[in-house]
C-alpha positions in Angstrom: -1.0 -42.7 45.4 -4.6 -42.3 44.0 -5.3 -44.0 40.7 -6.5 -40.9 39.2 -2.7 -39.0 40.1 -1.0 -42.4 38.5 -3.1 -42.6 35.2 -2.5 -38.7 34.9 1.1 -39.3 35.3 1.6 -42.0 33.0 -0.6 -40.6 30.5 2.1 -37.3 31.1 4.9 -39.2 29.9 4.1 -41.5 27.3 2.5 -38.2 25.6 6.3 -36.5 26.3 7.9 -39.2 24.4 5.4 -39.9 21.4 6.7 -43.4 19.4 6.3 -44.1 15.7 4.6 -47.3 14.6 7.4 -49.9 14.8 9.6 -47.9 16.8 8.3 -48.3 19.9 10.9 -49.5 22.1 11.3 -46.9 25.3 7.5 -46.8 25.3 7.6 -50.5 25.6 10.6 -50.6 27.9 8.2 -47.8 30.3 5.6 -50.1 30.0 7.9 -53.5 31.1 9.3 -51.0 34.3 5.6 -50.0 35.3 4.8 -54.0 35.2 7.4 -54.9 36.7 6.5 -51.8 39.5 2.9 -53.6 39.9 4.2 -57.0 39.7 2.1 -58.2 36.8 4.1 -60.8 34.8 4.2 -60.3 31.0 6.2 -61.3 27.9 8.1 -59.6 25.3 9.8 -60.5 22.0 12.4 -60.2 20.3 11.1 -59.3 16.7 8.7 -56.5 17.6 8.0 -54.0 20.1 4.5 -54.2 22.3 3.8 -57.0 25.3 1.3 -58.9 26.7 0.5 -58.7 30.2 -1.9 -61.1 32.7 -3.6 -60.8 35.8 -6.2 -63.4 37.6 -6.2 -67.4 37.2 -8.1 -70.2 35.4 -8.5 -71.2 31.8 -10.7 -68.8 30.1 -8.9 -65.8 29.0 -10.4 -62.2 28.4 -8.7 -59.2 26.6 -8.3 -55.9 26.3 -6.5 -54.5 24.0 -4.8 -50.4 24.1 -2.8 -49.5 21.2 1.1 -47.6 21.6 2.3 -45.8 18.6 1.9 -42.1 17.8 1.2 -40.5 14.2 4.6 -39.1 12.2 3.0 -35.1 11.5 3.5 -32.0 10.8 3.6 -29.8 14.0 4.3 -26.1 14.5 6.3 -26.8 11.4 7.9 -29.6 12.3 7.7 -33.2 11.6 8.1 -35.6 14.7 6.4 -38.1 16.8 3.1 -36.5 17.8 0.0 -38.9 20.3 -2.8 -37.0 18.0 -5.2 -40.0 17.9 -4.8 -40.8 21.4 -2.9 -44.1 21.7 -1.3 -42.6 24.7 -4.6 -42.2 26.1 -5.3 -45.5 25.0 -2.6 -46.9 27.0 -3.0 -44.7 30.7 -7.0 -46.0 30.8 -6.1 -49.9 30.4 -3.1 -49.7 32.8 -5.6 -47.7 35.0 -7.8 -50.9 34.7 -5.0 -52.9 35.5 -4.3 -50.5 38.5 -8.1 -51.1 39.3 -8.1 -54.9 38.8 -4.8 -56.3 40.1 -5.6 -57.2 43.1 -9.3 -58.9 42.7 -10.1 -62.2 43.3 -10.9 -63.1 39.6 -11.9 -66.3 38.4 -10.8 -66.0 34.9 -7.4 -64.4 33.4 -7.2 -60.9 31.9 -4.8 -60.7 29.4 -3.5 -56.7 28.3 -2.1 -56.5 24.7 -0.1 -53.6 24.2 0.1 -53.6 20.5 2.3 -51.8 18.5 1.5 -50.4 15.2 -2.3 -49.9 15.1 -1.2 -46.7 12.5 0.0 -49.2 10.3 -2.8 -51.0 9.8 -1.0 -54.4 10.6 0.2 -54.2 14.6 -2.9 -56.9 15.2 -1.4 -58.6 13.1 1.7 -59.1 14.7 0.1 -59.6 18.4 -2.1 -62.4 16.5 0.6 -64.4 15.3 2.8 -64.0 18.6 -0.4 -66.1 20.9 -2.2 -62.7 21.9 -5.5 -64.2 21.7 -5.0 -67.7 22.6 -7.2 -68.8 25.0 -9.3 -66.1 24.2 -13.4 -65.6 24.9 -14.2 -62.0 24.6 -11.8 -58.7 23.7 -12.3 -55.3 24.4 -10.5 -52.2 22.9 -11.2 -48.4 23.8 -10.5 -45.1 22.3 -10.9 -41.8 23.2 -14.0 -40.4 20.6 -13.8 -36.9 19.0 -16.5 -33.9 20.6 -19.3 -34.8 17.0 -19.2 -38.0 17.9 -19.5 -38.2 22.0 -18.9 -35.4 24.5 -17.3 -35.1 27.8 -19.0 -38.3 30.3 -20.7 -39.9 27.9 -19.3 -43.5 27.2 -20.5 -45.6 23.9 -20.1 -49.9 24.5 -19.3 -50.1 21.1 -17.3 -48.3 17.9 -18.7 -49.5 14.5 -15.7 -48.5 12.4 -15.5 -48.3 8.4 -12.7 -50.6 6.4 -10.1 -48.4 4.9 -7.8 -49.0 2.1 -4.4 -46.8 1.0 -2.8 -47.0 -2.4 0.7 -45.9 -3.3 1.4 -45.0 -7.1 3.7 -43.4 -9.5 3.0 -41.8 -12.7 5.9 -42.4 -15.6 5.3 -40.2 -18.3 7.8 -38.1 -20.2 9.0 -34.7 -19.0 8.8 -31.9 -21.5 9.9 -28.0 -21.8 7.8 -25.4 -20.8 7.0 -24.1 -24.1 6.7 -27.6 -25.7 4.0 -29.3 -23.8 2.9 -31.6 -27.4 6.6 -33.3 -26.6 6.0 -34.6 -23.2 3.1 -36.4 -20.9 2.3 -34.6 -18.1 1.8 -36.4 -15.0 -0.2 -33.9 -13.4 -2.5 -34.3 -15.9 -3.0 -37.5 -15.1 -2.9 -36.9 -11.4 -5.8 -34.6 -12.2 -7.8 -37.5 -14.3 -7.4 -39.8 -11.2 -8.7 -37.2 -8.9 -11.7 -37.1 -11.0 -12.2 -40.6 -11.6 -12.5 -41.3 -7.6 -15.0 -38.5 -7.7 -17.1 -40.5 -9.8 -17.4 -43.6 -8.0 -21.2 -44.1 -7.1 -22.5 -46.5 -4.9 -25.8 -47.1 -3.8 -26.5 -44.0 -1.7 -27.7 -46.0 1.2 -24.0 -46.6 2.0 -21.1 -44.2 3.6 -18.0 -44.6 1.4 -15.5 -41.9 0.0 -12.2 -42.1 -2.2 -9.6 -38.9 -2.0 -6.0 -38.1 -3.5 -4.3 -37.5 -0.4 -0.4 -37.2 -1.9 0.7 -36.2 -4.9 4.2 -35.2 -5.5 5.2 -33.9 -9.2 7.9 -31.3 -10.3 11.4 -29.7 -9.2 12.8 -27.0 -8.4 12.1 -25.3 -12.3 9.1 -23.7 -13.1 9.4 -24.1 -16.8 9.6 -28.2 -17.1 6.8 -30.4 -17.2 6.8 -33.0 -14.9 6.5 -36.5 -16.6 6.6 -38.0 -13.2 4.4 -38.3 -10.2 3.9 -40.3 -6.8 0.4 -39.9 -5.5 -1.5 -42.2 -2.5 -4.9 -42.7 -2.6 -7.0 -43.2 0.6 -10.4 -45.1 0.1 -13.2 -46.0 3.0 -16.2 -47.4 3.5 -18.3 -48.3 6.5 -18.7 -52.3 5.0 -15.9 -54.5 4.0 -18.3 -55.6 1.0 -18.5 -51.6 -0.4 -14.8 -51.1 0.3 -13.8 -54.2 -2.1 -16.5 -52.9 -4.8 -14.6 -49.1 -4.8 -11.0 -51.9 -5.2 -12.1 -53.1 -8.4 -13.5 -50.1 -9.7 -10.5 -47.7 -8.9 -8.3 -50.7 -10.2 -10.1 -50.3 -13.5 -10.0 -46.5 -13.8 -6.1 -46.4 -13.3 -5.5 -49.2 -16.1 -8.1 -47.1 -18.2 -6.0 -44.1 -17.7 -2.7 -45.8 -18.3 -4.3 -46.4 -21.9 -5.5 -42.9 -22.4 -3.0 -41.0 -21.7 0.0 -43.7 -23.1 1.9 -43.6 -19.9 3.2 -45.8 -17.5 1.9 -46.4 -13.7 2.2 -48.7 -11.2 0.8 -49.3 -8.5 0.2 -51.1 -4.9 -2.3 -51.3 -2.3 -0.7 -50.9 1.0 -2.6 -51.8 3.7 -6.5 -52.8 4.1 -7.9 -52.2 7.5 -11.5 -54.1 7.7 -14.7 -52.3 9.1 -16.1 -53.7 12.9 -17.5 -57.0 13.3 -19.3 -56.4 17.0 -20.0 -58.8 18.7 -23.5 -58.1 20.3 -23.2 -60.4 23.7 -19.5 -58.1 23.8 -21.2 -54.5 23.6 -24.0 -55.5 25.9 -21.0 -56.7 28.5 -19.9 -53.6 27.8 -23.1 -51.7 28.2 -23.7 -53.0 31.8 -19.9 -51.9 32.8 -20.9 -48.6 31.5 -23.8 -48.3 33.3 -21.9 -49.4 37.1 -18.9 -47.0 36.3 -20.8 -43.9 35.4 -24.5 -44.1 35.5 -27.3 -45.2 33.0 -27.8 -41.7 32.1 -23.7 -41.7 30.8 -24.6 -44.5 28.8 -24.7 -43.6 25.0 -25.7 -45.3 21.6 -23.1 -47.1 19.7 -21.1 -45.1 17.7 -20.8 -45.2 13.8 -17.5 -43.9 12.5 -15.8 -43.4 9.0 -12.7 -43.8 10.7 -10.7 -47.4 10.7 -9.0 -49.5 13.2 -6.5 -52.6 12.9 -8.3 -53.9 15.9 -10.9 -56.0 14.1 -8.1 -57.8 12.5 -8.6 -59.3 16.0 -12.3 -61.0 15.0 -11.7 -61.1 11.3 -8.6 -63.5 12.1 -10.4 -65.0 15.5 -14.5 -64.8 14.4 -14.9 -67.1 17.5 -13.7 -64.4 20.2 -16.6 -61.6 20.6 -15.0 -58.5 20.7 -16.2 -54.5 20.6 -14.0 -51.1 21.4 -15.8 -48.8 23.8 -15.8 -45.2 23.1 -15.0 -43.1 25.4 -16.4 -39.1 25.3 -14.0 -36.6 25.5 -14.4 -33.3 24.4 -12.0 -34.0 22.0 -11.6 -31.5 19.6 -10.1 -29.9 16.8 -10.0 -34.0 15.9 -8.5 -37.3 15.8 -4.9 -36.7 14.0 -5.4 -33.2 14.1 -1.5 -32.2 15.5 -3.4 -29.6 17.9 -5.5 -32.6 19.5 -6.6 -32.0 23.1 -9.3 -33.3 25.4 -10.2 -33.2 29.0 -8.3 -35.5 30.8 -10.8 -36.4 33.5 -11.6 -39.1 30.9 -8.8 -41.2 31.6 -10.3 -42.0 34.8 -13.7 -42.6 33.3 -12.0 -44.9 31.0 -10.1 -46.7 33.1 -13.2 -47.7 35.8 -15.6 -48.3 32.4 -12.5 -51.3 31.3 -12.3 -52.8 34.8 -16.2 -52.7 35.4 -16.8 -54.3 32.4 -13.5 -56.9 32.7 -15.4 -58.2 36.2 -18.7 -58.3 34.6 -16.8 -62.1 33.0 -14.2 -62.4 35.1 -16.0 -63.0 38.1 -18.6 -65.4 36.7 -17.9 -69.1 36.7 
């Protein structure tokens, strides 16, 4: 079979059966049976889904990373399981790779993390603590990029992603009748203040950062109470870890200031932090020469800078030694990223998959 016809027909299935973060246990079980097909030896565990996979001998290790869970969304109406950000593209290019790479004489190993969780903000986590990276020199992740930020054939050696932080709250004020507003505290109003208040964070405007309501929930099923209470997320980015800790402690001040104004009670809890890249230059120009052997110099594209956050520079936050950067790979995707209509063309995959392995032997052939 033609590795093009096998990375199309893996990518078909894991995006038929779409996993939530966590919960990824059949596409983990696919992924042991198509090991086990290739005979690649890899370990499991017991306490979380994912696996990490090896190829190639010797003492230095290099990784690549491809990340398993889908989004939980809204589509058609529905909420279910839905691969809108790609991870089951993710996961069809890095087995291609392996596909490519299996049977090379390679000096060094080649280690394939299959992480769970990357939605979650804390799947690295997890592969971090269960040995993923010992051993390891350099790491290499890969996404598919959305149609603004590469098109069709044109691959980027490295992702420069933003940090990203989400907040989880709840309003506790005092519910009142319709025509007695004076004997209540209305927690939309303070939803409303909080909106505002991340509107007016201002940072130096040298620097990409934003701050957004992105739940609130207030009110029943009768039109003439006020609500006095109200759960509401906030979801706060920034393309440097140093700007995304500055918006922290200024939204952690608003929301005690409005606690105060309006007499009420809130709490309050910061769910996950995702940090913006670290790349590793000597990684991205690895990377850059891979590029330029799969598909051409003239597919090669500039880095890309994106407000959008991944877990996978928990990777060199926790492991600064190991030089690390995710290659973008061009698309045509489009409406976007976690949009639940997400489509792209497909020939990527291949593209992807001979980008990973070319840049793989660019160190694992070298003594």
């Amino acid at each position: 079979m033609q590795v093009e016809t096998q990375i199309l027909q893996w990518f078909d299935h894991f995006h038929k059966y779409p996993e939530v973060s966590w919960k990824e246990y059949e596409t983990t079980n696919k992924l042991a049976e198509i090991l086990d097909g290739l005979k690649v030896p890899y370990r499991r565990f017991d306490d979380v889904t994912g696996l990490l996979a090896e190829i190639g001998e010797g003492e230095e290790v290099i990784a690549v990373r491809a990340d398993i869970d889908a989004l939980w969304q809204e589509v058609d109406g529905e909420y279910r399981a839905n691969h809108s950000c790609g991870h089951d593209a993710n996961i069809s290019m890095v087995l291609g790779a392996l596909l490519l790479l299996k049977d090379e004489k390679l000096k060094k190993r080649i280690r394939f993390i299959f992480q769970p969780a990357e939605e979650k903000g804390n799947g690295a986590n997890a592969m971090i603590d269960r040995g993923a990276l010992e051993g390891v020199t350099h790491l290499f992740g890969v996404h598919l990029r959305p149609i603004e930020e590469l098109p069709f054939g044109k691959v980027s050696p490295a992702i420069h992603h933003g940090a990203a932080m989400f907040l989880e709250g709840k309003i506790k004020g005092i519910d009142a009748h319709g025509a007695r507003p004076q004997q209540g505290k209305n927690a939309i109003d303070v939803a409303v203040a909080i909106h505002q208040a991340l509107k007016n964070l201002y940072f130096s405007p040298f620097e990409a950062y934003s701050a957004k309501l992105t739940k609130i929930h207030a009110g029943g099923d009768s039109a003439n109470i006020i609500p006095g209470t109200a759960l509401f997320s906030i979801d706060a980015r920034a393309q440097k870890n140093e700007i995304l800790f500055k918006m922290k402690d200024q939204i952690e001040r608003n929301l005690h200031a409005l606690k105060q104004l309006f007499d009420i009670e809130m709490e309050w809890e910061w769910q996950d932090i995702t940090p913006g890249a670290e790349v590793s230059k000597e990684a991205a120009a690895i990377a850059k020469e891979g590029i330029i052997e799969a598909v051409g110099i003239e597919n090669l594209a500039e880095e890309a800078i994106t407000s959008g956050s991944d877990d996978f520079h928990f990777y060199t936050i926790k492991h600064p030694e190991v030089k690390a950067a995710m290659i973008g790979i061009g698309a045509d995707l489009a409406p976007g990223l976690h949009h639940p209509k997400m489509s792209f063309n497909q020939d990527s995959l291949l593209i992807g998959a001979k980008v990973i392995s070319k840049t793989l032997t660019k160190i694992s052939k070298k003594d």
